[in-house]
MIVO-713253 format. One record per residue (C-alpha): x, y, z. Coordinates in steps of 0.2 Angstrom, whole numbers, m for minus. Example, Ala and Ser with C-alpha at 12.3 -4.5 7.8 and 13.67 -1.06 7.14 Angstrom:
BEGIN
<<62; m22; 39>> <<68; m5; 36>> 
This chain:
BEGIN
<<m419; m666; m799>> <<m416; m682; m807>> <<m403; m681; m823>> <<m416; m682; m835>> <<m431; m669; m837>> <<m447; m677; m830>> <<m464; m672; m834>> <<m471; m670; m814>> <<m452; m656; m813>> <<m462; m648; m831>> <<m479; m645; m823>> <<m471; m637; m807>> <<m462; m624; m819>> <<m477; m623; m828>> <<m489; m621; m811>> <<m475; m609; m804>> <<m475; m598; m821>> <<m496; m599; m821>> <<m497; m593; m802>> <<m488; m579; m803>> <<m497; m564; m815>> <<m485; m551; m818>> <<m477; m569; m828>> <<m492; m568; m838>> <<m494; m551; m840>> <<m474; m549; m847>> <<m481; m564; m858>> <<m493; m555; m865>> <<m482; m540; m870>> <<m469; m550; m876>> <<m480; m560; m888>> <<m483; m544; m898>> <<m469; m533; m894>> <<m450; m535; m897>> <<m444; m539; m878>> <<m430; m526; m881>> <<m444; m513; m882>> <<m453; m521; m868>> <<m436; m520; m856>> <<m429; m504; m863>> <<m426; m493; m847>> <<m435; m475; m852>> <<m426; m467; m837>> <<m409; m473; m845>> <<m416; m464; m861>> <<m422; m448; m854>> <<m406; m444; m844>> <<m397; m447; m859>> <<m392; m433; m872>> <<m379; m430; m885>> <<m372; m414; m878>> <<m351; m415; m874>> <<m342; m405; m865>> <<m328; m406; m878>> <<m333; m412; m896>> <<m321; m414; m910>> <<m331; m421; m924>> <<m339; m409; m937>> <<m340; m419; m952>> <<m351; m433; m958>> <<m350; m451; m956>> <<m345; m465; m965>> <<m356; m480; m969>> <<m347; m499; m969>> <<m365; m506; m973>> <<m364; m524; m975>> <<m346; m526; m972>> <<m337; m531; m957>> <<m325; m517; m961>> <<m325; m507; m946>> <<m308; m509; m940>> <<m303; m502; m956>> <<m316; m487; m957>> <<m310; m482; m940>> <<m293; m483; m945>> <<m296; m471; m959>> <<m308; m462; m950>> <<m296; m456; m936>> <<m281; m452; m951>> <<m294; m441; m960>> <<m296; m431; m948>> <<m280; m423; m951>> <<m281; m426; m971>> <<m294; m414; m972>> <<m288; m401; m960>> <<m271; m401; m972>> <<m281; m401; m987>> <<m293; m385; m983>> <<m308; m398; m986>> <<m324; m399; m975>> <<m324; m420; m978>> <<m313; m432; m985>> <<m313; m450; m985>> <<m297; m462; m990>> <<m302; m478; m1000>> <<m309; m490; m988>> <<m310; m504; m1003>> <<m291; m498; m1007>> <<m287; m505; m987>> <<m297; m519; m989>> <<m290; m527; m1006>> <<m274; m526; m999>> <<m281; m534; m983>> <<m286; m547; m989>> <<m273; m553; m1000>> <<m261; m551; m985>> <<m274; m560; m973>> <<m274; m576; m987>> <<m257; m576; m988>> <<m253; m575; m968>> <<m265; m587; m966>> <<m258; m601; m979>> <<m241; m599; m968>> <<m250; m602; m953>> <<m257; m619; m961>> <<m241; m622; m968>> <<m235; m620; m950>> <<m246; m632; m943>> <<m249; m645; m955>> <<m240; m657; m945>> <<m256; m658; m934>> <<m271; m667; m936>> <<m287; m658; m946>> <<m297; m659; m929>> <<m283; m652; m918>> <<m291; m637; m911>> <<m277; m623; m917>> <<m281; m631; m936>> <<m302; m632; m933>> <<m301; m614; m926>> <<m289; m607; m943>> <<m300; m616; m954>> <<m317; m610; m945>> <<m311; m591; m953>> <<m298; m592; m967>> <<m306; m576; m977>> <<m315; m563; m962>> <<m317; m545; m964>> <<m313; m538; m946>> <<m296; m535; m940>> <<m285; m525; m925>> <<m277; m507; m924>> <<m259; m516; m928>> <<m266; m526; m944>> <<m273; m508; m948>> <<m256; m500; m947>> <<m248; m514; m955>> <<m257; m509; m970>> <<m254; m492; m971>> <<m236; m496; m969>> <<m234; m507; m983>> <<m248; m503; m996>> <<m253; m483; m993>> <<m265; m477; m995>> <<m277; m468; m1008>> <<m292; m453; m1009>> <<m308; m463; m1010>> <<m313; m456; m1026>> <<m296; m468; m1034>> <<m305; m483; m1029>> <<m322; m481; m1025>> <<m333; m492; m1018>> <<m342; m509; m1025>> <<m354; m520; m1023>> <<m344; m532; m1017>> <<m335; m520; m1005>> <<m351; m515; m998>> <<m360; m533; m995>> <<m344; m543; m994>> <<m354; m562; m991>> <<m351; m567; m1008>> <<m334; m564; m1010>> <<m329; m569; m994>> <<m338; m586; m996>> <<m327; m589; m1014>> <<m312; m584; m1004>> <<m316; m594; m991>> <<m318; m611; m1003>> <<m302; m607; m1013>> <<m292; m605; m997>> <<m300; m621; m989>> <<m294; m630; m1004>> <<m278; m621; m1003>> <<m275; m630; m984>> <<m282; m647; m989>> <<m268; m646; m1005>> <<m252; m638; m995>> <<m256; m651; m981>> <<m257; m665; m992>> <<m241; m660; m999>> <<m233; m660; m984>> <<m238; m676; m977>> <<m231; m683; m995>> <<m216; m677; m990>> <<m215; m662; m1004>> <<m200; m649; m1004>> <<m200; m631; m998>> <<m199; m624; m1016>> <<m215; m636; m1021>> <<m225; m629; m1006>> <<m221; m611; m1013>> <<m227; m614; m1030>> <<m243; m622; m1023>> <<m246; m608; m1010>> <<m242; m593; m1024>> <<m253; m602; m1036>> <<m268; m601; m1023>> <<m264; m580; m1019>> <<m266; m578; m1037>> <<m282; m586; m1036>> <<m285; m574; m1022>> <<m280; m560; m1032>> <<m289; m563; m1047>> <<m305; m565; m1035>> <<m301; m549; m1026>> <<m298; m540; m1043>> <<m316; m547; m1049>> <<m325; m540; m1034>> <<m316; m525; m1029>> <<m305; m517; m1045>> <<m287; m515; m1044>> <<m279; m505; m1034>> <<m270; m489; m1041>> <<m251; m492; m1042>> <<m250; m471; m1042>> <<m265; m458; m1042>> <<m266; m441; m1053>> <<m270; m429; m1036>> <<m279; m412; m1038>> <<m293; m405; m1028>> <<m303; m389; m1024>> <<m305; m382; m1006>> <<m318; m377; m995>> <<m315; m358; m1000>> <<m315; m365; m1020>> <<m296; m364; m1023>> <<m288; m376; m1033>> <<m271; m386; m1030>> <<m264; m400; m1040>> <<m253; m413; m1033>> <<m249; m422; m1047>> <<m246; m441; m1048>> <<m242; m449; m1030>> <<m240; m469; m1027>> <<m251; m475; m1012>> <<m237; m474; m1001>> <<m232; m456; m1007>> <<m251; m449; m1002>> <<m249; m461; m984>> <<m235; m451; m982>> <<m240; m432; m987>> <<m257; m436; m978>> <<m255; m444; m963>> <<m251; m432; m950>> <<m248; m445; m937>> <<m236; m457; m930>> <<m247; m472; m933>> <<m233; m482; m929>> <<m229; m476; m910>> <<m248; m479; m908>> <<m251; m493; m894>> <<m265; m505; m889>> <<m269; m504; m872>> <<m283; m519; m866>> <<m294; m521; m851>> <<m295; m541; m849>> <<m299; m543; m832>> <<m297; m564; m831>> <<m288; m570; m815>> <<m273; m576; m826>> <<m270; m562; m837>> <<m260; m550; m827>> <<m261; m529; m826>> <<m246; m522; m833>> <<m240; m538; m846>> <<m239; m537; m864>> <<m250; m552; m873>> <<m251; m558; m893>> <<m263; m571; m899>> <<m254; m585; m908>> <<m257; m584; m929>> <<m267; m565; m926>> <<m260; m556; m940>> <<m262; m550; m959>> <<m247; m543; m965>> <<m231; m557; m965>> <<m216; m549; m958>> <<m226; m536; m948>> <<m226; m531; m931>> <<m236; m542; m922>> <<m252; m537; m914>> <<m247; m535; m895>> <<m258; m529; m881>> <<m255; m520; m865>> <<m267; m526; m851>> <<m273; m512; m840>> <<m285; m506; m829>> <<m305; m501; m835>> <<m299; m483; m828>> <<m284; m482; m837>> <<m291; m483; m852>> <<m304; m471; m846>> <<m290; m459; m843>> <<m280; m459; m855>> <<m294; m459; m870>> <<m302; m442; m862>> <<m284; m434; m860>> <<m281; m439; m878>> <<m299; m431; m883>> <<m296; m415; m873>> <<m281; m412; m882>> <<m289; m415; m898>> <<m288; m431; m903>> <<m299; m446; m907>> <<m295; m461; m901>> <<m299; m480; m909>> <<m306; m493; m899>> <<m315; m509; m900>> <<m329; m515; m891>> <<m345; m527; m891>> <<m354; m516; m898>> <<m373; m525; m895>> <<m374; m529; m880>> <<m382; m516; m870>> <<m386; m506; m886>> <<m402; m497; m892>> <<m397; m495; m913>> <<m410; m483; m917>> <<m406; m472; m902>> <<m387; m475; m906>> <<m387; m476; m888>> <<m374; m489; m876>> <<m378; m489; m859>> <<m373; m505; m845>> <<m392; m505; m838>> <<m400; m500; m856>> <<m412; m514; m854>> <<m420; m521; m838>> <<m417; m539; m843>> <<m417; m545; m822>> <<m433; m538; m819>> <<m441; m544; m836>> <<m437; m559; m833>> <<m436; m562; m813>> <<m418; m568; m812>> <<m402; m559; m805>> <<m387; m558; m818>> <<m371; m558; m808>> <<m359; m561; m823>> <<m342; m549; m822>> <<m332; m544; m838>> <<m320; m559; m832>> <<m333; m571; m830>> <<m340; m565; m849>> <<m325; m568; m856>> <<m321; m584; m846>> <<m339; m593; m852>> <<m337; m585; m871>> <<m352; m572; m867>> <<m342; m557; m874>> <<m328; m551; m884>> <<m322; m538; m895>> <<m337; m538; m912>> <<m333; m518; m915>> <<m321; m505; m918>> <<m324; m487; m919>> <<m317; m470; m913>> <<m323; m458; m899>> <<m323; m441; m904>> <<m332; m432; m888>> <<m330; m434; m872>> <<m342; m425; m856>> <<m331; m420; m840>> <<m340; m412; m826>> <<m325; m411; m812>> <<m311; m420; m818>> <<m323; m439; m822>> <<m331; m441; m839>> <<m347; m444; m838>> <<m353; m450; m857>> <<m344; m454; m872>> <<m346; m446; m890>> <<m343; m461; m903>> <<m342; m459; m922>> <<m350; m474; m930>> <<m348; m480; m948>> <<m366; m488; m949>> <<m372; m471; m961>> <<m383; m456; m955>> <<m398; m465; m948>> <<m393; m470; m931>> <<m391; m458; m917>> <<m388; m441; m919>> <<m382; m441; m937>> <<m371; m459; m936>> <<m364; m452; m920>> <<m368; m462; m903>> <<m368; m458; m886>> <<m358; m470; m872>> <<m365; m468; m855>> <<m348; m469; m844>> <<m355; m486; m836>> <<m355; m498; m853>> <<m336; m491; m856>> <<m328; m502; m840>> <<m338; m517; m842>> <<m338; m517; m865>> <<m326; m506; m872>> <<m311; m518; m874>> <<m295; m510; m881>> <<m290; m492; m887>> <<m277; m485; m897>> <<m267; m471; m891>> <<m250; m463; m893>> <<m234; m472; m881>> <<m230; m457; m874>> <<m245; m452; m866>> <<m241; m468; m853>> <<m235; m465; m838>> <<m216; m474; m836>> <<m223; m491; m829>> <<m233; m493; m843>> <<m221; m488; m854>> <<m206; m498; m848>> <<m218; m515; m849>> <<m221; m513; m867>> <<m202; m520; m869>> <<m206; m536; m861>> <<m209; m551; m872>> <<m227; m556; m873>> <<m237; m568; m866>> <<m244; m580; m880>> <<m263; m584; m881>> <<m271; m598; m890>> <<m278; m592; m908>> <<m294; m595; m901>> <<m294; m584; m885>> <<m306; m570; m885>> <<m292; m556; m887>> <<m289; m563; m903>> <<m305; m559; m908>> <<m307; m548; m925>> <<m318; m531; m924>> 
């Protein structure tokens, strides 16, 4: 074929396409039915139910709506868990819009010092273009999640409720998003003028308080304590009185977030099984612990989320969530959709070569809560959602065992429950990846 598309190499695809009728045919279907519905797999469907051998979740989900919060909500929903047994409530929620204020403020200000950091380069250097393609997103990583907690607390739901702005977050994030823009364009001009440490300070504090005053605007302020009191599910009464954030993180939390470890499966060539990796500028809070991974094998993460369900406990993960994924269903599955026969072709991609050629990455974080064994091997996945009540069985999906190994990315689990290898590797010094590697993407 010549390097430019002639007509005589268009009129052999379209006498190839024209011969064949089973072309024409998934032609027809497809011109007035969504192809999804067309390649859907109903074996794959019917074989599929939400029953689990062990199943944790009895309350009711959450709902991010148009937010790209999930991170957060997972976080929270995996410490409410506890918060409620404690409380002798049925359901509880902390603030998700209590998390996210202080997220953002903390994302704007790490991500000023990572322009201050590289204002030396040119506006077109790839690290710069890559920071200034996302100064105000929503998403975030288990260590950004704990980060928070750490620092800022946290606070019942009803002490900071929900917004509009919380729940549909384009708005805000776009008059972030120009404010912080003209934050970097400032702070770099400063320093190619030569300007002092103590003048970029002033100018960097001046745009966080814009930031704030935004944040305030959109999302209320946060509580600096909370008067506590509440009623249990057998209707007696208990008064806390008033707590600060970190006070009710504290009396609440009933686990050691903080000897929670990410574990990753990132099976490219170069990235090695048992090394630590960080993703250069991946952060929110300044002076945190950075967000560090563990790469591991598909079935280690496998084994270690179902031992941590079959004692008991949910686990966080992140994932990409849409591929292979029937919404209304609330249903993952790795041959959900018969995409090779529909359209002829053989897809011979791995999870390596998708993250090599920028076909996948981490979009979604949420936490399994069920798991189905039948000898010793799981077999399908319970996941608690926090896209509200209408998908799948009440907001919680169902995970066929064959989209965990080639989508599920990264999971959160306890250090302990590694075996010694594993755990003696988490003392080496990590790797560093670009800031615009895949792993550094944000759920």
């Amino acid at each position: 074929m010549p390097a430019a598309l002639d007509q005589a190499t268009v009129e052999r695809f379209a006498k190839d396409f024209g011969a064949t009728p089973t072309y024409r045919l998934l032609q027809n279907a497809v011109a007035t039915t969504p192809v999804d519905d067309v390649a859907l797999d109903r074996a794959v469907v019917t074989h599929t139910e939400p029953s689990m051998s062990h199943l944790l979740d009895d309350w009711t989900v959450t709902d991010q709506k148009k937010s790209g919060r999930c991170w957060l909500f997972a976080g929270a929903n995996l410490l409410r868990v506890g918060a409620a047994r404690t409380l002798g409530v049925k359901d509880f929620e902390f603030s998700q819009n209590h998390l996210m204020f202080w997220d953002k403020l903390e994302k704007a200000n790490h991500w000023l010092e990572s322009i201050l950091e590289t204002a030396d380069r040119d506006v077109d250097d790839r690290t710069v273009a890559h920071l200034l393609a996302g100064p105000a997103e929503d998403g975030g990583q288990w260590n950004m999640f704990v980060a928070l907690v750490n620092k800022h607390g946290l606070v019942p739901k009803v002490a900071m409720p929900e917004t509009q702005s919380s729940s549909d977050t384009g708005r805000l994030n776009r008059a972030l998003s120009t404010v912080l823009r003209q934050g970097a364009r400032d702070l770099r001009a400063e320093v190619r003028a030569g300007r002092g440490a103590g003048d970029l300070r002033e100018t960097k504090t001046d745009v966080l308080s814009t930031v704030h005053r935004i944040l305030a605007i959109h999302l209320g302020t946060p509580p600096e304590r909370v008067y506590w009191q509440w009623q249990d599910k057998d209707r007696g009464f208990h008064r806390e009185g008033w707590l600060t954030p970190r006070d009710f993180a504290e009396r609440y939390v009933n686990i050691p977030i903080e000897e929670y470890v990410c574990l990753v499966h990132d099976p490219r060539p170069d990235n090695v099984v048992g090394r630590t990796y960080t993703v250069e500028h991946l952060g929110n809070v300044v002076g945190a612990a950075p967000v560090v991974y563990l790469n591991v094998e598909a079935d280690v993460l496998k084994q270690l989320t179902m031992d941590s369900l079959v004692d008991g406990q949910p686990v966080w993960f992140g994932c990409d969530t849409d591929k292979m994924s029937h919404s209304g269903l609330g249903l993952w599955d790795a041959r959900l959709y018969d995409y090779d026969g529909l359209y002829d072709i053989q897809t011979t991609m791995t999870k390596a070569d998708r993250l090599l050629h920028r076909a996948t990455l981490m979009t979604h974080a949420m936490l399994f809560t069920g798991v189905d064994v039948d000898d010793g091997v799981p077999r399908r996945w319970r996941v608690e959602n926090s896209w509200g009540e209408s998908r799948g069985d009440k907001g919680f999906w169902t995970m066929n065992d064959s989209w965990f190994a080639e989508y599920v990315f990264e999971i959160a689990v306890h250090r302990d429950r590694l075996p010694a290898e594993l755990l003696s590797a988490l003392d080496a010094e990590p790797v560093r990846l670009p800031a615009w590697d895949p792993m550094g993407a944000l759920a």
